[in-house]
C-alpha positions as CSV (number, residue, x, y, z in Angstrom):
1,X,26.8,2.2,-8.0
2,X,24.8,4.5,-5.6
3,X,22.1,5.0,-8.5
4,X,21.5,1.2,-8.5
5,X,21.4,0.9,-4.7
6,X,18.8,4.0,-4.4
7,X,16.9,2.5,-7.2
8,X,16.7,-0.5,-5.9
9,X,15.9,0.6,-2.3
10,X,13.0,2.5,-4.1
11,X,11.6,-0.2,-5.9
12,X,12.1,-2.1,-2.5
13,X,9.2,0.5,-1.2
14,X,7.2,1.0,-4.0
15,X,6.6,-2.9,-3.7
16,X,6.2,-3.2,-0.1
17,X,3.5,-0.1,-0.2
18,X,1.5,-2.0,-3.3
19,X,-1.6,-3.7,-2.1
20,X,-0.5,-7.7,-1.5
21,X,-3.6,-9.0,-2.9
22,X,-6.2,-8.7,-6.2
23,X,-9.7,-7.9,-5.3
24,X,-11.6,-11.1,-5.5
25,X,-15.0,-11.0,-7.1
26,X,-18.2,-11.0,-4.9
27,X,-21.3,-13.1,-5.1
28,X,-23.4,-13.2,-7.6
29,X,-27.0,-10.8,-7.3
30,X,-28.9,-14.2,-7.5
31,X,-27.1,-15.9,-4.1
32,X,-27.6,-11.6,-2.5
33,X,-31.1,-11.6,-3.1
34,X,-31.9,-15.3,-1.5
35,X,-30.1,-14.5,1.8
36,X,-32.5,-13.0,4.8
37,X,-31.3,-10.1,6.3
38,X,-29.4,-10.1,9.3
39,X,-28.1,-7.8,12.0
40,X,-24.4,-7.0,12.2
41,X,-22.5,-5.4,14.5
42,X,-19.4,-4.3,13.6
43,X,-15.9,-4.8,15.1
44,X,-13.1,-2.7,14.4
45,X,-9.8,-5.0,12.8
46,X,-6.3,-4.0,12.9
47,X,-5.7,-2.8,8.6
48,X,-3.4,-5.1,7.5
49,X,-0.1,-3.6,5.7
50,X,1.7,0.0,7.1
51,X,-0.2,2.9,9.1
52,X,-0.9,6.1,7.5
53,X,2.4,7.8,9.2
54,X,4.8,4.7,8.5
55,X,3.9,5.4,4.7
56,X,4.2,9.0,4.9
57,X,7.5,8.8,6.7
58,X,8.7,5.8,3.8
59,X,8.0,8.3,1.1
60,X,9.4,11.8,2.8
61,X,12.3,9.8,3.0
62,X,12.5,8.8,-0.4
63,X,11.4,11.6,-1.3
64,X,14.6,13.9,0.2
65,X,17.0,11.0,-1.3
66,X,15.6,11.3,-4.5
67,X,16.1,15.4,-4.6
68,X,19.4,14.1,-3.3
69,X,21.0,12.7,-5.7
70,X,19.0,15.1,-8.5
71,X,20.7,18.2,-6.8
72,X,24.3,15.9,-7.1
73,X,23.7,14.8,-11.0
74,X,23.0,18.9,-11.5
């Protein structure tokens, strides 16, 4: 019972940390080359999905359970 629960915690994070959306094709070189160039500025955007340190924390912890119940089926 414990194995199913841990696995299925697991695949819980391994899903919530895999990217939510397919890259979508860009536009074509023919529609790039007939737009004038233009001046951007940029802005920064909040990333969308966890922070670098909520991940790492996700998979240290999974990490320890995992060797967890290794070093209990040894």
């Amino acid at each position: 019972m414990r194995m199913h629960l841990l696995s299925l915690v697991f695949a819980g994070l391994v899903a919530a940390l895999a990217p939510s959306s397919v890259a979508v094709a860009g536009p074509s070189a023919e529609a790039e080359a007939a737009q004038a160039p233009v001046a951007v500025q940029r802005v920064a955007v909040p990333s969308r999905g966890l922070r670098d340190e909520a991940a790492m924390v996700l998979v240290g912890t999974a990490l320890i359970g995992l060797a967890a119940v290794v070093r209990r089926a040894a």
